[in-house]
HTML snippet that shows the backbone in 3Dmol.js (N, CA, C, O; Angstrom):
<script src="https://3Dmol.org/build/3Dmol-min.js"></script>
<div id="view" style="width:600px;height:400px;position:relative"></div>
<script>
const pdb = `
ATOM      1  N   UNK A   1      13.441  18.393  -8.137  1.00  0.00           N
ATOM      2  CA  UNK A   1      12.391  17.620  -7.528  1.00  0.00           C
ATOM      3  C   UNK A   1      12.908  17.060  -6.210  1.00  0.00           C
ATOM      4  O   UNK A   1      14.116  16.925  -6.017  1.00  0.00           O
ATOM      5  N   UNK A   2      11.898  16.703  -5.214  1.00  0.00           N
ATOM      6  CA  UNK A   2      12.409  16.258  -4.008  1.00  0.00           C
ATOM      7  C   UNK A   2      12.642  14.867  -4.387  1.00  0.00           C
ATOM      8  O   UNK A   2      12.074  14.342  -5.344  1.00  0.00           O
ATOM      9  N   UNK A   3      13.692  14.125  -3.439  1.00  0.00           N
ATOM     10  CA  UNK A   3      13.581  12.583  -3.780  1.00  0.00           C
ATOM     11  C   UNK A   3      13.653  12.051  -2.258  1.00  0.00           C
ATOM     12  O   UNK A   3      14.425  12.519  -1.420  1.00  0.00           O
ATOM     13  N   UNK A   4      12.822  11.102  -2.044  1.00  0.00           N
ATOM     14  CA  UNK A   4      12.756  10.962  -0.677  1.00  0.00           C
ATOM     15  C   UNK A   4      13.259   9.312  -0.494  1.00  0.00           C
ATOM     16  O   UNK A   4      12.841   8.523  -1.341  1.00  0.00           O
ATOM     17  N   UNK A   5      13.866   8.960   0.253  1.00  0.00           N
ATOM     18  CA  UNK A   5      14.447   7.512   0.875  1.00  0.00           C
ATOM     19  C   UNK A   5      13.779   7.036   1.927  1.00  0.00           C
ATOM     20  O   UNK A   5      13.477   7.954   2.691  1.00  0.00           O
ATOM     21  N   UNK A   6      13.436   6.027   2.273  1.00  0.00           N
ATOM     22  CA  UNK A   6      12.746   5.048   3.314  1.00  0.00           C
ATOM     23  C   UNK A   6      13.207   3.885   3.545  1.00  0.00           C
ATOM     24  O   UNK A   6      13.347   3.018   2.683  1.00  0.00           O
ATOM     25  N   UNK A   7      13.537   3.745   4.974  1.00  0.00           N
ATOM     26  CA  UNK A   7      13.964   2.474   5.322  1.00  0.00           C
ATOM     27  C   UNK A   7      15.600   2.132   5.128  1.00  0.00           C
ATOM     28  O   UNK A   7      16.501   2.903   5.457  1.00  0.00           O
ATOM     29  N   UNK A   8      15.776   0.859   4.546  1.00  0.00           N
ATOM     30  CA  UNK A   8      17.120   0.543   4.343  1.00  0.00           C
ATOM     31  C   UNK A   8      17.709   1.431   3.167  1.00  0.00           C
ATOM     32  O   UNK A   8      18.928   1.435   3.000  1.00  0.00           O
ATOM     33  N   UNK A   9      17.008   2.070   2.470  1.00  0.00           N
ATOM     34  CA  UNK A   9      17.665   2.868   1.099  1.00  0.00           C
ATOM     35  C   UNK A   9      18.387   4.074   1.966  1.00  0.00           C
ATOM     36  O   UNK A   9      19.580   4.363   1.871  1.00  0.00           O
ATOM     37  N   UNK A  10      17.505   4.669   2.760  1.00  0.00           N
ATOM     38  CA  UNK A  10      17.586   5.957   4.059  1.00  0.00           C
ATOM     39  C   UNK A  10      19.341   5.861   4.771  1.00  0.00           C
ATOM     40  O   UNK A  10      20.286   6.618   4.991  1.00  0.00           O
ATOM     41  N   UNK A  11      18.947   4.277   4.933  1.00  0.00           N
ATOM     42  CA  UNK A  11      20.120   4.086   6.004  1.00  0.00           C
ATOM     43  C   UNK A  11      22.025   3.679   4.967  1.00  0.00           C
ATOM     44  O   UNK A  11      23.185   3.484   5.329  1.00  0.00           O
ATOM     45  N   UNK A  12      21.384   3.736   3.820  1.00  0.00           N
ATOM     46  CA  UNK A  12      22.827   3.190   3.049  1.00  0.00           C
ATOM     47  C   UNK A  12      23.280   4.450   2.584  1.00  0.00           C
ATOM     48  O   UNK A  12      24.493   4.664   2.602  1.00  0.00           O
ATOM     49  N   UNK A  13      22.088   5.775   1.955  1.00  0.00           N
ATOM     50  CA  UNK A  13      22.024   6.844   1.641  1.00  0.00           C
ATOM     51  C   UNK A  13      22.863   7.693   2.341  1.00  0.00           C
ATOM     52  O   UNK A  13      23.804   8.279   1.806  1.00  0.00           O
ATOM     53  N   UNK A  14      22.509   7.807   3.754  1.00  0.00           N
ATOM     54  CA  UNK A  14      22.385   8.118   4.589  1.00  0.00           C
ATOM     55  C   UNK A  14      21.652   9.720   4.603  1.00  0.00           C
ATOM     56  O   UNK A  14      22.272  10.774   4.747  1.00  0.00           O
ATOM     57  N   UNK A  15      20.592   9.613   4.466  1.00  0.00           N
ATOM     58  CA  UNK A  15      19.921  11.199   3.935  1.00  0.00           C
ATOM     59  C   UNK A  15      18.509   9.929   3.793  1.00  0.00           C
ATOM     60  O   UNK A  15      18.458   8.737   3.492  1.00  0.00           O
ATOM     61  N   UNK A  16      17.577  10.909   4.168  1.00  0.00           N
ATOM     62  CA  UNK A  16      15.838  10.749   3.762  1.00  0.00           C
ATOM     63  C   UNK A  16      15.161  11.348   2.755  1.00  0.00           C
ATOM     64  O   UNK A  16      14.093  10.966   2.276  1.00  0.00           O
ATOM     65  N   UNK A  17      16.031  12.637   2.331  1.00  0.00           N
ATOM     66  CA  UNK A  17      15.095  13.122   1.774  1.00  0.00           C
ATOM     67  C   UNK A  17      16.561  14.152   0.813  1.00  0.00           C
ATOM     68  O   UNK A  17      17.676  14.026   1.318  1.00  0.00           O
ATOM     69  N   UNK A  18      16.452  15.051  -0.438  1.00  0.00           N
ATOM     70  CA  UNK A  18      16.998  15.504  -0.948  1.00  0.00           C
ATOM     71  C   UNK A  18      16.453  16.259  -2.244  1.00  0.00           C
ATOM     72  O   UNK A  18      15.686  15.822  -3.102  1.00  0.00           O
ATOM     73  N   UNK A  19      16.957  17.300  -2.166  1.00  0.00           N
ATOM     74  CA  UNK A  19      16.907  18.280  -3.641  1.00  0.00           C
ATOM     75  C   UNK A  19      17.694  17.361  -5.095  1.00  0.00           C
ATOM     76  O   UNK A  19      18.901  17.135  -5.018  1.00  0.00           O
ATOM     77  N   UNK A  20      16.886  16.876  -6.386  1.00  0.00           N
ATOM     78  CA  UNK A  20      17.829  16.567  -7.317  1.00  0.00           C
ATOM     79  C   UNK A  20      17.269  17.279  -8.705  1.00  0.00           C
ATOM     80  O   UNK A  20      16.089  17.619  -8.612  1.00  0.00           O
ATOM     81  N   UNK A  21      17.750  17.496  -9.669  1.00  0.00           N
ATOM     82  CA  UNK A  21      17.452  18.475 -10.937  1.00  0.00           C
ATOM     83  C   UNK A  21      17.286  17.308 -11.856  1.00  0.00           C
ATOM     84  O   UNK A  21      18.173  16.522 -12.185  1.00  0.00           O
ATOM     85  N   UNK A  22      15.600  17.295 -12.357  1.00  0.00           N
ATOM     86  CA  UNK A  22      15.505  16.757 -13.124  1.00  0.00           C
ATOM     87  C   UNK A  22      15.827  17.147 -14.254  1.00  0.00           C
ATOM     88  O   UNK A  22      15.249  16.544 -15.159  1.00  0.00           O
ATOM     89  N   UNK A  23      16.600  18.005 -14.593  1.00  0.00           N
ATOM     90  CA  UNK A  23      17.005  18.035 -16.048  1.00  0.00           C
ATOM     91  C   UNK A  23      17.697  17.158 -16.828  1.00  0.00           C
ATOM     92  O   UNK A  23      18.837  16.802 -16.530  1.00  0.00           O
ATOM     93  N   UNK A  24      16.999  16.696 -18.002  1.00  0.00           N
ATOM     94  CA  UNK A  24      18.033  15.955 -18.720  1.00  0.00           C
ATOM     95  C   UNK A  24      17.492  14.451 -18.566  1.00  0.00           C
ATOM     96  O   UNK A  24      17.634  13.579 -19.423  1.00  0.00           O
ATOM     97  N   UNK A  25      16.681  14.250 -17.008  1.00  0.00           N
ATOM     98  CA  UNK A  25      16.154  12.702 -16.660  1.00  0.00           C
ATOM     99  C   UNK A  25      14.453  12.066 -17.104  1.00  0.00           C
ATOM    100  O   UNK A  25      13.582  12.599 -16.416  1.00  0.00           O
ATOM    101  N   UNK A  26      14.021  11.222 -17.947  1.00  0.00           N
ATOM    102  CA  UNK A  26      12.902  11.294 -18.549  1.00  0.00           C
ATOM    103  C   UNK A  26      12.475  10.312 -17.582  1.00  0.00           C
ATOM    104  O   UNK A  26      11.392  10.535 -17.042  1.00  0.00           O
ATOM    105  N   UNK A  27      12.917   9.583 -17.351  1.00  0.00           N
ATOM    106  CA  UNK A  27      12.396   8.401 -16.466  1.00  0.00           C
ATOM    107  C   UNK A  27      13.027   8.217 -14.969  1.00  0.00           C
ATOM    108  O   UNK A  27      14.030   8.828 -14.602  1.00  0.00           O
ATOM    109  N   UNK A  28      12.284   7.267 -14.135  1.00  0.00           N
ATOM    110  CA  UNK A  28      12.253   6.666 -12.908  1.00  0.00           C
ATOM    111  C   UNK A  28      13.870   6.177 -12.683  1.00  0.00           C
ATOM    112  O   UNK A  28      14.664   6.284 -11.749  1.00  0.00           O
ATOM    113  N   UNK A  29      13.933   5.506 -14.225  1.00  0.00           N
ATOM    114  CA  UNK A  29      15.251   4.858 -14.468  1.00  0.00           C
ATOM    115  C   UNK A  29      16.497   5.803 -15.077  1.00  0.00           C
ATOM    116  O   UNK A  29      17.693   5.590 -15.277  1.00  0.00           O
ATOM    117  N   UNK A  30      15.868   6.622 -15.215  1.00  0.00           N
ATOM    118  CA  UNK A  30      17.410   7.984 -15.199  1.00  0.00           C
ATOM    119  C   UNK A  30      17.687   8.308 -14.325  1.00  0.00           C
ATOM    120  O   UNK A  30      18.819   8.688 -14.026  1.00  0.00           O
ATOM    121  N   UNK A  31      16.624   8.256 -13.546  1.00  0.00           N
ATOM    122  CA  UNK A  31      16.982   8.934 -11.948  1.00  0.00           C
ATOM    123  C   UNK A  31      17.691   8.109 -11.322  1.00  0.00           C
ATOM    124  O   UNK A  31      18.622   8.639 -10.715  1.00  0.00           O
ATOM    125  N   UNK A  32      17.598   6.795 -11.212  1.00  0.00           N
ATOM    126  CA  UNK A  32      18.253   6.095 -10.404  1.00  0.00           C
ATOM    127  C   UNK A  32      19.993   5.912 -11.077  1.00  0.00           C
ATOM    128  O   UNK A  32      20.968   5.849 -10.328  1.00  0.00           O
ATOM    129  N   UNK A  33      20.070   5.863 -12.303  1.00  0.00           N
ATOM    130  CA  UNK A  33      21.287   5.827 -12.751  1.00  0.00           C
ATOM    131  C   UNK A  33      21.974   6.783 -12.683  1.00  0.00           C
ATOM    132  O   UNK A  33      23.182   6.546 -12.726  1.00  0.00           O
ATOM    133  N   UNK A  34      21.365   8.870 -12.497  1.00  0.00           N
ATOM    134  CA  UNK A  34      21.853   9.590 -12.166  1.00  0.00           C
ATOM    135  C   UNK A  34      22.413   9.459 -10.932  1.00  0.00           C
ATOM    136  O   UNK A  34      23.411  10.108 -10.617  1.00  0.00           O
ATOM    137  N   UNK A  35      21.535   8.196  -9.732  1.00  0.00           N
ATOM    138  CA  UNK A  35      22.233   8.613  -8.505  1.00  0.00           C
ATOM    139  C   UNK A  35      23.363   7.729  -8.198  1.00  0.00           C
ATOM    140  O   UNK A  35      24.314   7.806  -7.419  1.00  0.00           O
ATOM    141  N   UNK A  36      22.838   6.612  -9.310  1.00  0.00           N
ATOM    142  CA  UNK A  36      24.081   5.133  -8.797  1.00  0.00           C
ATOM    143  C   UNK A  36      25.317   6.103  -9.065  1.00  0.00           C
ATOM    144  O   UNK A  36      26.167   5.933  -8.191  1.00  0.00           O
ATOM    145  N   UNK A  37      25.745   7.238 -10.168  1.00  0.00           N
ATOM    146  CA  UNK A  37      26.654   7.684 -10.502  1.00  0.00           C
ATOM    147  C   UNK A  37      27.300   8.611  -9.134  1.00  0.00           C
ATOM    148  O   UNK A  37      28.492   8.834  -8.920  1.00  0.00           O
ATOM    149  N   UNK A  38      26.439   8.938  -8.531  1.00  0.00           N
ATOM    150  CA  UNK A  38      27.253   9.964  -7.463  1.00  0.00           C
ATOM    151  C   UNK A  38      27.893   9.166  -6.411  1.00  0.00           C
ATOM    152  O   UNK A  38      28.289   9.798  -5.431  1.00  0.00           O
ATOM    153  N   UNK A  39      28.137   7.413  -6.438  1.00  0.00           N
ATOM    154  CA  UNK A  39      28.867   7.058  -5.410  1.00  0.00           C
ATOM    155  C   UNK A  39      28.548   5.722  -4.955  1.00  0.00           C
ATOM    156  O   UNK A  39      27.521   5.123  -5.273  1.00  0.00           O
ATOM    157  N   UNK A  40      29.349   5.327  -4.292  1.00  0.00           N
ATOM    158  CA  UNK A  40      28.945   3.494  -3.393  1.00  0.00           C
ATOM    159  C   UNK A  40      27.530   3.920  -2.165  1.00  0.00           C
ATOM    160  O   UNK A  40      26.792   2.976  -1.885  1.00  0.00           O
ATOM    161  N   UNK A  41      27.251   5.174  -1.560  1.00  0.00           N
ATOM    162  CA  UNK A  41      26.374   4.853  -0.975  1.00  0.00           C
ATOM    163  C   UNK A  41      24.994   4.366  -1.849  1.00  0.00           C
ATOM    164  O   UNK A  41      24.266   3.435  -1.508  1.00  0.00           O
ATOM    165  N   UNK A  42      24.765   5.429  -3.354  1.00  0.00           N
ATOM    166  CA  UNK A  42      23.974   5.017  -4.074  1.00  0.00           C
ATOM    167  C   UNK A  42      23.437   3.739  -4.818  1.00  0.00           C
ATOM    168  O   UNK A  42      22.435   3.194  -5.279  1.00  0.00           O
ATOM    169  N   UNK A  43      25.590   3.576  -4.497  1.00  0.00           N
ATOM    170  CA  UNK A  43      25.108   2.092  -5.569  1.00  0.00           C
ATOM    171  C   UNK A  43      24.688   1.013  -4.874  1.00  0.00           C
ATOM    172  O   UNK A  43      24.125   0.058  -5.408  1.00  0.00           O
ATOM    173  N   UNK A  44      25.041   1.139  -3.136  1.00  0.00           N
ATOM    174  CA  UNK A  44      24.893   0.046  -2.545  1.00  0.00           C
ATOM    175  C   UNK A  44      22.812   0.510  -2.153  1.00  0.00           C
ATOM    176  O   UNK A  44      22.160  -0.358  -1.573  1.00  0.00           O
ATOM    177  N   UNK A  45      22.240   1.599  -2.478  1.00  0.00           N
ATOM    178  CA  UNK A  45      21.073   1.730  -2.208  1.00  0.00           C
ATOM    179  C   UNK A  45      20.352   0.772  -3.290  1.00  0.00           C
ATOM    180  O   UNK A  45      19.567  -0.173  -3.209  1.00  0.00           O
ATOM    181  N   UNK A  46      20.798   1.255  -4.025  1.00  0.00           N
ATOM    182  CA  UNK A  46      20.334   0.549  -5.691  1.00  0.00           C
ATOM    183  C   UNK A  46      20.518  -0.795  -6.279  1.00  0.00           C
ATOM    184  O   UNK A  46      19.943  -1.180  -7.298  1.00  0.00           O
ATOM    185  N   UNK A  47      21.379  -1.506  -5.557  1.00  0.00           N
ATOM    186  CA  UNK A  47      22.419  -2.447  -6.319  1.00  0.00           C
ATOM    187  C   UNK A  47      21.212  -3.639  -6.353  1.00  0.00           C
ATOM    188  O   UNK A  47      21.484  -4.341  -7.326  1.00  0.00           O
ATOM    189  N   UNK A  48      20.143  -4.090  -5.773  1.00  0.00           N
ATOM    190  CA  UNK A  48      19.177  -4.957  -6.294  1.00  0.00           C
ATOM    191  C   UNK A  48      17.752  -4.108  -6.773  1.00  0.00           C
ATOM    192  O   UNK A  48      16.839  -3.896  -5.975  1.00  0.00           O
ATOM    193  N   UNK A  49      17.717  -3.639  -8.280  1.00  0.00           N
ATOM    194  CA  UNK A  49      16.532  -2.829  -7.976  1.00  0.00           C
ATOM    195  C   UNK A  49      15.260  -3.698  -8.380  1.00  0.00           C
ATOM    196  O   UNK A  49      14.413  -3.194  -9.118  1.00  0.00           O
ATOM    197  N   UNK A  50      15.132  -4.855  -7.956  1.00  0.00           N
ATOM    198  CA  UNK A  50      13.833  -5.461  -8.072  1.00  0.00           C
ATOM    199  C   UNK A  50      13.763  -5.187  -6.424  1.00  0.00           C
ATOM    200  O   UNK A  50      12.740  -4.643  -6.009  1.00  0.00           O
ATOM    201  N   UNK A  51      14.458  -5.423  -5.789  1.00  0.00           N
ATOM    202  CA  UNK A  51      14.007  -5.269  -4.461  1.00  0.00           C
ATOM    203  C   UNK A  51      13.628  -3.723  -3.575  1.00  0.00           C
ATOM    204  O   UNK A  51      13.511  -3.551  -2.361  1.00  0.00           O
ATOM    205  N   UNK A  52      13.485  -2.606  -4.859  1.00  0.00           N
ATOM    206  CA  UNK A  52      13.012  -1.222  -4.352  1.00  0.00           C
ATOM    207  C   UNK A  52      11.693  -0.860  -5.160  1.00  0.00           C
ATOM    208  O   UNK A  52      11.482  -1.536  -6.166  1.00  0.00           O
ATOM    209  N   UNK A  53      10.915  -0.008  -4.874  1.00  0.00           N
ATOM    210  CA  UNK A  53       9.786   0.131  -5.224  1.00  0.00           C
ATOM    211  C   UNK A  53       9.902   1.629  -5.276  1.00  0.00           C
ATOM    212  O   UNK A  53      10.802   2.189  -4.650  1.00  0.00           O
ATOM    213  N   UNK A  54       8.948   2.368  -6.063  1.00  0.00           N
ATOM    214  CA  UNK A  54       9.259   4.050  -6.048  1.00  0.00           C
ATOM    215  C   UNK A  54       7.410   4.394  -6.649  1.00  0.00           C
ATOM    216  O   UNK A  54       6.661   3.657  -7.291  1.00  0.00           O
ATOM    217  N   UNK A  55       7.198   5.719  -6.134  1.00  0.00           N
ATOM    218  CA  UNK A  55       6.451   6.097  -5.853  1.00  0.00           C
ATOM    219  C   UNK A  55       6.495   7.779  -6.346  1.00  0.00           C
ATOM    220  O   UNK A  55       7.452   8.386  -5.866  1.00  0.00           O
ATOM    221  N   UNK A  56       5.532   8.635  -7.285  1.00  0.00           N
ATOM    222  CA  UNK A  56       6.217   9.455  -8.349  1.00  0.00           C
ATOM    223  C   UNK A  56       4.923  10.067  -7.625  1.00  0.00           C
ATOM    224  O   UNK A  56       3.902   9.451  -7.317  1.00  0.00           O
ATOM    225  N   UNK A  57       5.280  11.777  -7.374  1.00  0.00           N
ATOM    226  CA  UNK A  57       3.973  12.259  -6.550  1.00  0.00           C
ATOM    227  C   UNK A  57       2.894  11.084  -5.796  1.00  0.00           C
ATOM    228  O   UNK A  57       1.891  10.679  -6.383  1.00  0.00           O
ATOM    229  N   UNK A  58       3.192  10.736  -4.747  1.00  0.00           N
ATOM    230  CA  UNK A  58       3.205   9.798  -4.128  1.00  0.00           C
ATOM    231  C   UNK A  58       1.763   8.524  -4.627  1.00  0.00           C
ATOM    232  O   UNK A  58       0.801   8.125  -3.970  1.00  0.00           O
ATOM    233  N   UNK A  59       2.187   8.229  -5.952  1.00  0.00           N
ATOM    234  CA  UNK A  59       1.040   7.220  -6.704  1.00  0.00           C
ATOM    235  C   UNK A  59       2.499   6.299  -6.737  1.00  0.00           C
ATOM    236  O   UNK A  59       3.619   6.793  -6.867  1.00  0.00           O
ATOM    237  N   UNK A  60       2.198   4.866  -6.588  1.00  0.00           N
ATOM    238  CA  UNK A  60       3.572   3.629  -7.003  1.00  0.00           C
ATOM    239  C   UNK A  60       3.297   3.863  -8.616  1.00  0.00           C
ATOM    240  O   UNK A  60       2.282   4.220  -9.214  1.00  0.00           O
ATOM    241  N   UNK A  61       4.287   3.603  -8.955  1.00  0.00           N
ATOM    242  CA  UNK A  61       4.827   3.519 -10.224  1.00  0.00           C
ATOM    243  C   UNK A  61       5.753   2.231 -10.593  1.00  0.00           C
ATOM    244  O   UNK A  61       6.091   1.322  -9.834  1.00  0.00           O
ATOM    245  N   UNK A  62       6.105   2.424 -12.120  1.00  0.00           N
ATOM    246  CA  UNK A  62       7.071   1.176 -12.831  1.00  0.00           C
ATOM    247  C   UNK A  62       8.115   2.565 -12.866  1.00  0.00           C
ATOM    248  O   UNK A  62       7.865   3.770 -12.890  1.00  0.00           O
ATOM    249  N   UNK A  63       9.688   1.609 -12.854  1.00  0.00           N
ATOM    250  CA  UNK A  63      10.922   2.493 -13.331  1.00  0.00           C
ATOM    251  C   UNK A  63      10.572   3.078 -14.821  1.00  0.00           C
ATOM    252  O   UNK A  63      11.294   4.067 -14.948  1.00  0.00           O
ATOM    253  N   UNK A  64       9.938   2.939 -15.774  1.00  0.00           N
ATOM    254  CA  UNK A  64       9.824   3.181 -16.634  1.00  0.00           C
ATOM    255  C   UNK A  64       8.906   4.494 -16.896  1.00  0.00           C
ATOM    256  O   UNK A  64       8.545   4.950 -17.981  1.00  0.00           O
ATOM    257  N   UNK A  65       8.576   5.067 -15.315  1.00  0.00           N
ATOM    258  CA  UNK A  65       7.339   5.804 -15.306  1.00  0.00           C
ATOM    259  C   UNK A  65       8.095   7.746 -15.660  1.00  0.00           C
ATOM    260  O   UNK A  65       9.106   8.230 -15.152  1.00  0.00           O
ATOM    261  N   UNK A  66       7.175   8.380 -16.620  1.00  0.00           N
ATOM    262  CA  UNK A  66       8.197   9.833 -16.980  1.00  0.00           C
ATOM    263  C   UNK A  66       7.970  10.459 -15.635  1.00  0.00           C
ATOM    264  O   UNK A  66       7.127  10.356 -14.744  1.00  0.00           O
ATOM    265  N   UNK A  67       9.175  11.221 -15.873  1.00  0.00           N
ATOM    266  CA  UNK A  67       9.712  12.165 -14.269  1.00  0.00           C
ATOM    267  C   UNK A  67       8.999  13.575 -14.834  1.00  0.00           C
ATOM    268  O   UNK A  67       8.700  14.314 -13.897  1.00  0.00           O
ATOM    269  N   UNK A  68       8.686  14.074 -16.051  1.00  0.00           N
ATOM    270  CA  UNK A  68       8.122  15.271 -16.466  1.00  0.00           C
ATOM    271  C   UNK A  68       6.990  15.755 -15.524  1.00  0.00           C
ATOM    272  O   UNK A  68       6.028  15.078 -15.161  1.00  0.00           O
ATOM    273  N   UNK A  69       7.282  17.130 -15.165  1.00  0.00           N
ATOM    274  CA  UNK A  69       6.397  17.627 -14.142  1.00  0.00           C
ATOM    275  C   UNK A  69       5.691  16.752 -12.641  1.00  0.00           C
ATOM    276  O   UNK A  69       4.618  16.670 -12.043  1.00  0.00           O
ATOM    277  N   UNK A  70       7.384  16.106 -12.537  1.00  0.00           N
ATOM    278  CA  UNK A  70       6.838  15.372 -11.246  1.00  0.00           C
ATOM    279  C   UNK A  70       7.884  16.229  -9.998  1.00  0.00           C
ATOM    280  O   UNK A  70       9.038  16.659 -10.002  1.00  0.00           O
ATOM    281  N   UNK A  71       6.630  16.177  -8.878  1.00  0.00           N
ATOM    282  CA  UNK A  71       7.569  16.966  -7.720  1.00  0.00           C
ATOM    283  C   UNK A  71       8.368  16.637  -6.692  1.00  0.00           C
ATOM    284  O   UNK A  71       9.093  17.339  -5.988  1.00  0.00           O
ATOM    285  N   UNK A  72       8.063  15.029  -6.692  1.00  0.00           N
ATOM    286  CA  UNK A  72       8.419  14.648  -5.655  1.00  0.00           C
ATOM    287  C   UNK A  72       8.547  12.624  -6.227  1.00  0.00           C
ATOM    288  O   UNK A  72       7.654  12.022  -6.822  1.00  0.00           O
ATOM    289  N   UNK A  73       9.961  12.009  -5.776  1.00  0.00           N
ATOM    290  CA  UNK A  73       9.432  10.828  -6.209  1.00  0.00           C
ATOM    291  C   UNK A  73      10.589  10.315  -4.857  1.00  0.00           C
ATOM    292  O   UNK A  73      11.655  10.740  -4.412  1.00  0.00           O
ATOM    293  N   UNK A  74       9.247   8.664  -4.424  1.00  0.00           N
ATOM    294  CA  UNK A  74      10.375   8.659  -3.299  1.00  0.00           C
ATOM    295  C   UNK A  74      10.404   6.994  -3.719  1.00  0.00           C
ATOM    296  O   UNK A  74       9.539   6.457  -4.411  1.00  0.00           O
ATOM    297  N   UNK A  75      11.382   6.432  -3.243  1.00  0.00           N
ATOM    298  CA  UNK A  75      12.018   5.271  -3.030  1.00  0.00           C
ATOM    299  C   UNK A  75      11.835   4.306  -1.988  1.00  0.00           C
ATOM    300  O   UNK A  75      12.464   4.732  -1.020  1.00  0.00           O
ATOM    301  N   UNK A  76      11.189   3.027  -1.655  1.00  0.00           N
ATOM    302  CA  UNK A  76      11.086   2.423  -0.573  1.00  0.00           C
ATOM    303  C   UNK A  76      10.989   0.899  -0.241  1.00  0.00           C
ATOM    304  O   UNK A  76       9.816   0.549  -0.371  1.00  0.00           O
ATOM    305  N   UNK A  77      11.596   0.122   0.046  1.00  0.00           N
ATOM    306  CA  UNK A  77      11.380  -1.142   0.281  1.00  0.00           C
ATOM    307  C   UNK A  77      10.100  -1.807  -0.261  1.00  0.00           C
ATOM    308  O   UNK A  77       9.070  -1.136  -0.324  1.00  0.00           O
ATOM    309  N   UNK A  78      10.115  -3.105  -0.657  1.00  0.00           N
ATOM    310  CA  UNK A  78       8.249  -3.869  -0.414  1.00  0.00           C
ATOM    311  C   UNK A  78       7.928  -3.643   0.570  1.00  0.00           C
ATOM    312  O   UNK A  78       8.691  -3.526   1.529  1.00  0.00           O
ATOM    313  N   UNK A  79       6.312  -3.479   0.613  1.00  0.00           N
ATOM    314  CA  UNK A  79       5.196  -3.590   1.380  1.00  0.00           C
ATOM    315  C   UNK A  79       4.893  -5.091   1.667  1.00  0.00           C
ATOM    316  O   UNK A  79       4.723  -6.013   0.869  1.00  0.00           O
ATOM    317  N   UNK A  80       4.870  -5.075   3.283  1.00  0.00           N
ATOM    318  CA  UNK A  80       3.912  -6.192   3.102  1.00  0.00           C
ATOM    319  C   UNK A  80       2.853  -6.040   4.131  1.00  0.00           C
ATOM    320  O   UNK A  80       2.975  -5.145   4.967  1.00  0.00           O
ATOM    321  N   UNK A  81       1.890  -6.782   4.145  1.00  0.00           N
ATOM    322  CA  UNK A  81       0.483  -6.317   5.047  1.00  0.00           C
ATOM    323  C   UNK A  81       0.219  -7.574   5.639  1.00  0.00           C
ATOM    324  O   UNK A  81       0.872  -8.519   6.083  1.00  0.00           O
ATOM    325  N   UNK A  82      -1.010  -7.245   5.485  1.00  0.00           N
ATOM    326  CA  UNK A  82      -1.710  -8.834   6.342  1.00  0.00           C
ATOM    327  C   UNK A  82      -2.923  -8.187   7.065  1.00  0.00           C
ATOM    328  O   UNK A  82      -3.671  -8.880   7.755  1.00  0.00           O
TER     329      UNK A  82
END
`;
const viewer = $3Dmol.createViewer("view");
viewer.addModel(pdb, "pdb");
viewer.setStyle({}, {cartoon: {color: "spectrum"}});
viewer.zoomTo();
viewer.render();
</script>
Protein backbone atom coordinates (compact mmCIF):
# COMPACT_ATOMS: atom_id res chain seq x y z
CA UNK A 1 0.00 0.00 0.00
CA UNK A 2 1.15 3.55 -0.55
CA UNK A 3 1.78 5.50 2.72
CA UNK A 4 1.96 9.07 2.31
CA UNK A 5 3.60 11.82 4.94
CA UNK A 6 2.61 15.54 5.24
CA UNK A 7 4.11 18.28 6.79
CA UNK A 8 6.34 17.82 9.86
CA UNK A 9 5.95 13.81 9.68
CA UNK A 10 7.44 14.46 5.72
CA UNK A 11 10.23 16.44 7.15
CA UNK A 12 11.45 13.94 10.17
CA UNK A 13 10.72 10.98 7.59
CA UNK A 14 12.35 12.52 5.27
CA UNK A 15 10.29 10.88 2.26
CA UNK A 16 6.43 11.97 1.38
CA UNK A 17 5.34 9.25 0.14
CA UNK A 18 6.39 5.30 0.11
CA UNK A 19 5.69 1.63 -0.91
CA UNK A 20 4.90 -0.55 2.53
CA UNK A 21 3.46 -4.40 2.57
CA UNK A 22 0.61 -4.71 4.38
CA UNK A 23 1.06 -8.11 5.21
CA UNK A 24 0.68 -9.32 8.52
CA UNK A 25 -0.73 -5.42 9.58
CA UNK A 26 -4.62 -5.35 10.57
CA UNK A 27 -4.71 -1.96 11.78
CA UNK A 28 -3.75 1.86 11.46
CA UNK A 29 -1.86 0.91 14.66
CA UNK A 30 0.29 -1.93 13.16
CA UNK A 31 1.27 0.23 10.70
CA UNK A 32 2.60 2.73 12.70
CA UNK A 33 4.45 0.29 15.02
CA UNK A 34 5.73 -1.48 11.85
CA UNK A 35 7.32 1.88 11.03
CA UNK A 36 8.40 3.14 14.62
CA UNK A 37 10.48 -0.25 14.18
CA UNK A 38 12.50 0.75 11.07
CA UNK A 39 14.34 3.61 13.00
CA UNK A 40 14.65 7.18 14.98
CA UNK A 41 13.42 8.96 11.88
CA UNK A 42 10.07 6.99 12.44
CA UNK A 43 10.12 7.16 15.91
CA UNK A 44 10.77 10.75 16.07
CA UNK A 45 7.65 11.00 13.29
CA UNK A 46 5.49 9.07 15.67
CA UNK A 47 6.72 9.74 19.10
CA UNK A 48 3.40 11.94 20.08
CA UNK A 49 0.66 10.05 18.28
CA UNK A 50 -2.23 12.09 19.60
CA UNK A 51 -0.68 14.81 17.78
CA UNK A 52 -0.96 12.88 14.10
CA UNK A 53 -4.04 12.21 12.35
CA UNK A 54 -4.27 9.49 9.37
CA UNK A 55 -6.47 9.18 6.69
CA UNK A 56 -7.14 5.38 5.05
CA UNK A 57 -8.10 5.79 1.17
CA UNK A 58 -8.25 9.27 1.79
CA UNK A 59 -11.57 9.18 4.41
CA UNK A 60 -9.89 10.34 8.31
CA UNK A 61 -9.98 7.54 10.34
CA UNK A 62 -9.25 6.23 14.23
CA UNK A 63 -5.73 4.18 14.64
CA UNK A 64 -7.88 1.43 15.29
CA UNK A 65 -9.27 1.62 11.71
CA UNK A 66 -8.54 -2.16 9.49
CA UNK A 67 -5.79 -1.67 6.79
CA UNK A 68 -7.62 -4.77 4.77
CA UNK A 69 -7.98 -3.82 1.18
CA UNK A 70 -6.81 -0.37 1.79
CA UNK A 71 -4.58 1.37 -0.95
CA UNK A 72 -3.35 4.10 0.25
CA UNK A 73 -3.19 5.55 3.96
CA UNK A 74 -1.54 8.84 4.66
CA UNK A 75 -0.43 10.55 7.84
CA UNK A 76 -0.76 14.31 8.69
CA UNK A 77 -0.69 16.91 11.30
CA UNK A 78 -4.21 18.63 12.84
CA UNK A 79 -6.28 20.63 10.76
CA UNK A 80 -7.18 23.76 11.65
CA UNK A 81 -9.60 26.20 9.71
CA UNK A 82 -11.48 29.16 10.44
Amino acid sequence: MKVLYFAWLRERIGESAEEVSAEGLETVADLVAHLRARGPRYEAAFEAPEAVRVAVDQKVRDWDAPLKGAGEVAFFPPMTGG
